[in-house]
KEDRENTI-180858 format. One record per residue (C-alpha): y, x, z; residue in three letters; residue number from 1. Coordinates in steps of 0.02 Angstrom, whole numbers. Example, Ala and Ser with C-alpha at 12.3 -4.5 7.8 and 13.67 -1.06 7.14 Angstrom:
BEGIN
py, px, pz, residuo, num
-225, 615, 390, ALA, 1
-53, 684, 357, SER, 2
// end
This chain:
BEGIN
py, px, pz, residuo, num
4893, 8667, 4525, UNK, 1
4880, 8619, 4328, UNK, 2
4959, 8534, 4212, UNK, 3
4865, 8469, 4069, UNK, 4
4970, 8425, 3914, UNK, 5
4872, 8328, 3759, UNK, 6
4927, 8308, 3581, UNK, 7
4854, 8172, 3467, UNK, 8
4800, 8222, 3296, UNK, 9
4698, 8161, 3154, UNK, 10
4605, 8280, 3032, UNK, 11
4562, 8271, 2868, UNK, 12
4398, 8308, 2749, UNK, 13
4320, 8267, 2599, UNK, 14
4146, 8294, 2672, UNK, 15
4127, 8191, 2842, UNK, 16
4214, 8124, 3011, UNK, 17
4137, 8272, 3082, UNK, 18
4216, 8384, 2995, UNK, 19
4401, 8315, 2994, UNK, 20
4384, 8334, 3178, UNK, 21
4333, 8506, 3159, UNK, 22
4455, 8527, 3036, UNK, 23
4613, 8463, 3185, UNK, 24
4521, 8564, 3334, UNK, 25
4535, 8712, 3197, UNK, 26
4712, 8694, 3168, UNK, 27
4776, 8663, 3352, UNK, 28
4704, 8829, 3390, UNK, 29
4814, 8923, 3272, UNK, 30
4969, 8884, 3383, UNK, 31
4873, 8835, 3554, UNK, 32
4820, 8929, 3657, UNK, 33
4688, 8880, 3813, UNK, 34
4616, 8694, 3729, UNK, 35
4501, 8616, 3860, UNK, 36
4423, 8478, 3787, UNK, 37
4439, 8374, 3632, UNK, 38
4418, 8166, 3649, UNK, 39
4387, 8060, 3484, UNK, 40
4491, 7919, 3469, UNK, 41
4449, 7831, 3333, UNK, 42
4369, 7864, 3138, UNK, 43
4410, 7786, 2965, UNK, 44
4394, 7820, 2767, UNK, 45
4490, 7809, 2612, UNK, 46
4383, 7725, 2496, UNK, 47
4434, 7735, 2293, UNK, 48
4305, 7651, 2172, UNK, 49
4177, 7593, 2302, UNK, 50
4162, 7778, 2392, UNK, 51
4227, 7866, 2516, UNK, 52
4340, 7997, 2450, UNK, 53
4416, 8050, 2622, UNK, 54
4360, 8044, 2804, UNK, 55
4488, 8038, 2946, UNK, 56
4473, 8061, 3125, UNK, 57
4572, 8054, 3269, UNK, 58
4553, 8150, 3439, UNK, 59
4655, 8188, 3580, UNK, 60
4666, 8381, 3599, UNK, 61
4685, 8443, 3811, UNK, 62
4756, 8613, 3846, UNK, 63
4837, 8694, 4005, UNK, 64
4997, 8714, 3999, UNK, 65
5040, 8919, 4040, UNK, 66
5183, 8982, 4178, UNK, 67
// end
């Protein structure tokens, strides 16, 4: 039997949402080992002067947890 623990996160990126979600999933697997999947929860912006300056996302990272 498993048990699956999940941590919420949002990451952070000058260039797109795509990115900042890279830029969590790349993070959580410094100090996690055994990350299943990856949901997105939800996406937004920080917008100075009419442009976005940063993109933010959220996601929901899965991993196993280890005996």
């Amino acid at each position: 039997m498993a048990v699956i623990k999940t941590i919420d996160l949002v990451g952070v990126s000058s260039e797109s949402w795509r990115d900042a979600a890279q830029q969590a999933l790349s993070e959580a697997a410094k100090t996690i080992r055994g990350i299943d999947s990856m949901d997105i929860l939800g996406t937004s912006a920080v917008v100075r002067d009419g442009s976005i300056t940063e993109y933010h996302t959220q996601v929901r990272i899965s991993f196993r947890i280890e005996r």
